[in-house]
N, C-alpha and C positions, 0 to 999 in steps of 0.2 A: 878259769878256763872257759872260751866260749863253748854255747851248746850247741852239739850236735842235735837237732832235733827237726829238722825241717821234712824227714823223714823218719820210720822209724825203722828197725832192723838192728840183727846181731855186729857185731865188732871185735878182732880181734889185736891186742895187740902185738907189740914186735916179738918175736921167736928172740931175740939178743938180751928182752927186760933192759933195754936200753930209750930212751927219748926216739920218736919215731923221726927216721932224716927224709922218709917219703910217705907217700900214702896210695895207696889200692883202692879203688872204688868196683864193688861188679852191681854189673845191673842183670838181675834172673829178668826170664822169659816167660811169655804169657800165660799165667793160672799160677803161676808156684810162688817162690817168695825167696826173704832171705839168707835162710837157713838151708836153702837148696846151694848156692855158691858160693857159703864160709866156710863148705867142708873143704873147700879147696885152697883157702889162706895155709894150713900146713904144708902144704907140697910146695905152693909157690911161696912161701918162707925161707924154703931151703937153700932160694938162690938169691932171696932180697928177707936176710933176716932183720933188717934196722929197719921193717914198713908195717904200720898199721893199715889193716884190712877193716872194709867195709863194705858191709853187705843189706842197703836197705831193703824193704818192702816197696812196691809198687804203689801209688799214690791211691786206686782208685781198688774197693772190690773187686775177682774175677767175675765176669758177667755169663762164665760158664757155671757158677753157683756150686764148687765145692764147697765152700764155706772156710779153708784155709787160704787158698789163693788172690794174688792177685794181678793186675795189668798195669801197664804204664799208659794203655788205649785202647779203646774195643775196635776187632775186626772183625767186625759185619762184612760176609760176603767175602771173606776171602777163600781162596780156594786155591790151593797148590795143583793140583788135579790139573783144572785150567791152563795155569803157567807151563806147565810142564807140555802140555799138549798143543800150547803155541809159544814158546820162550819169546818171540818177537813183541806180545804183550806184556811178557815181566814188570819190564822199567815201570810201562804208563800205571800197572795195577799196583804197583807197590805206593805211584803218586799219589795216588786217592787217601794213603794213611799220613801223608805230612801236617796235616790240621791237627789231625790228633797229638799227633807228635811236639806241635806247636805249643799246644796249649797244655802240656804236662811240663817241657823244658823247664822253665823258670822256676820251678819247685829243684826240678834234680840242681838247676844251676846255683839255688841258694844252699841247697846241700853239700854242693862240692865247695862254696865261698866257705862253710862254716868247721867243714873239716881242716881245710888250707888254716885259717885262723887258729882251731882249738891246737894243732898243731905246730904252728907259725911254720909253716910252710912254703914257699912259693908255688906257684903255679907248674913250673918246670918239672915238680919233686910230684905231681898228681899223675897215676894215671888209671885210664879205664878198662877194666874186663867187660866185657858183656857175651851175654850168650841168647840167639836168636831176638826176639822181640826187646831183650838187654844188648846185642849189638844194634839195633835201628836206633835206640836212644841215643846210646854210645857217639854214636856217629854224631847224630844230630845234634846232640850239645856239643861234644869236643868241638867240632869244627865251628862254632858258631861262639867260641870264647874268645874275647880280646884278650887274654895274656895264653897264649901254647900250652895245654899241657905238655908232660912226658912223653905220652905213647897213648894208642887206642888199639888195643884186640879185643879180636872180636869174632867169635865161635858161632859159626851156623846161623848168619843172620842176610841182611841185606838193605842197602840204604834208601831212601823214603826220601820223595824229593827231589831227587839229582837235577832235574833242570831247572832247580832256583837256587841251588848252590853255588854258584858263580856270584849271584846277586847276595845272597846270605853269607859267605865262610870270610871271617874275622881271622884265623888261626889255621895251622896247618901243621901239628904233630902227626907223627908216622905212624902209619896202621898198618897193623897183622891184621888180619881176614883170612882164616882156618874154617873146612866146608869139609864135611863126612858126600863123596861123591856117591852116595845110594840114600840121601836125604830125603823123604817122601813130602816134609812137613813146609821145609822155605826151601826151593831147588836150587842146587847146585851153583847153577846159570846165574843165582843174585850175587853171587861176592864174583863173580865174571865180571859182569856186569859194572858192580860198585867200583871193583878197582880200575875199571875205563874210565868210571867219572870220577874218581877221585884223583887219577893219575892226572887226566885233562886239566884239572883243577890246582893241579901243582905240589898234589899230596904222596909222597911215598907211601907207598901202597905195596906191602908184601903179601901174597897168597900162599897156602895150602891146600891140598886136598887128600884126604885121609882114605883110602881103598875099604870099599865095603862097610865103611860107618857112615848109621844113621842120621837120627837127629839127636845128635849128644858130644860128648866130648871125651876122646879119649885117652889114652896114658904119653901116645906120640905128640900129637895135639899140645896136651898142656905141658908138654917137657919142649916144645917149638916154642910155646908160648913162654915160658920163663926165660928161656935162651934170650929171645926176642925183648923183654922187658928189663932184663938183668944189663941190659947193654944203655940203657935210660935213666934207671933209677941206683943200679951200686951205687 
């Protein structure tokens, strides 16, 4: 069996104890780690029980120094505060992290070639969760692969980039993009936002917005989200 190892993180397999006929990848959010979004392989089990889940760790240290977490990119200088108090800057501040974002890709990209493999998979049978600093990845690789994934959702995040995505995007699987509209941490306005430039882009692009939820993900959310996914990968 090839290895899974180009990252490291927890895994779970199929809820059926059957050969997995899809696969789940999430990508957690700035400071935390694997084990923050494998709790949630059980729930969305229930509606894709034939799929092994995968939940790596972020490539680098968090550079906020809990000593458990980690990043996919450091954000120096970000400031939600800001966006929120001129949304008209959103887009351009979110541009400033596509470097970062660049130069982690090709790590998650052989991660996903080696789960496709360990599972003989196709491309079609992958897709990604992510949540906040895990949807900007999300984005960024799925759209940027030459063979489609499945699907891309994506919980509380916002896409990094947009006006070189045109020049960049290889693929165009459909994305869920799910936002708690009293979010204090990425505003509201960035899955607004993504889904104009994804739409432009050629990308099905479906939204959410959750009443009075934060920066997190809740029980509507991710019962949207399996609906959403369960139409991809059954």
């Amino acid at each position: 069996m090839t290895k899974v190892d180009a990252l490291t993180g927890p895994m779970r397999a199929p809820a059926s104890g059957k050969a997995a006929t899809s696969a789940v990848v999430f990508l957690h959010g700035y400071g935390s780690n694997g084990d923050d979004l494998i709790g949630l392989a059980p729930f969305f089990a229930q509606a894709l029980p034939d799929t092994v889940f995968y939940s790596p760790n972020g490539p680098e240290p968090w550079e906020g120094g809990a000593g458990f977490g980690y990043q996919w990119f450091g954000l120096s200088n970000y400031d939600p505060a800001a966006m929120m108090r001129d949304p008209a800057t959103l887009t351009a501040r979110f541009e400033n992290y596509g470097p970062g974002a660049d130069r982690v890709a090709p790590i998650i990209q052989t991660f996903l070639d080696q789960v496709l493999a360990a599972h003989r998979l196709e491309a079609n049978r992958l897709a990604l969760i992510g949540f906040s600093q895990g949807t900007m990845m999300s984005l960024h690789v799925g759209l940027r692969r030459e063979k489609q994934l499945a699907a891309i959702l994506g919980f509380s995040g916002a896409l990094l980039g947009g006006s070189r995505l045109a020049a960049a995007i290889k693929s165009k699987p459909p994305v869920m993009l799910i936002h708690g509209d009293a979010d204090p941490v990425v505003p509201p306005q960035a899955t607004v936002e993504a889904a104009k430039i994804l739409s432009a882009n050629g990308v099905a692009c479906e939204t959410g917005f959750v009443p009075d939820l934060q920066h997190g993900i809740d029980g509507s959310g991710a019962q949207a989200g399996a609906t959403f996914l369960r139409k991809y990968l059954a």
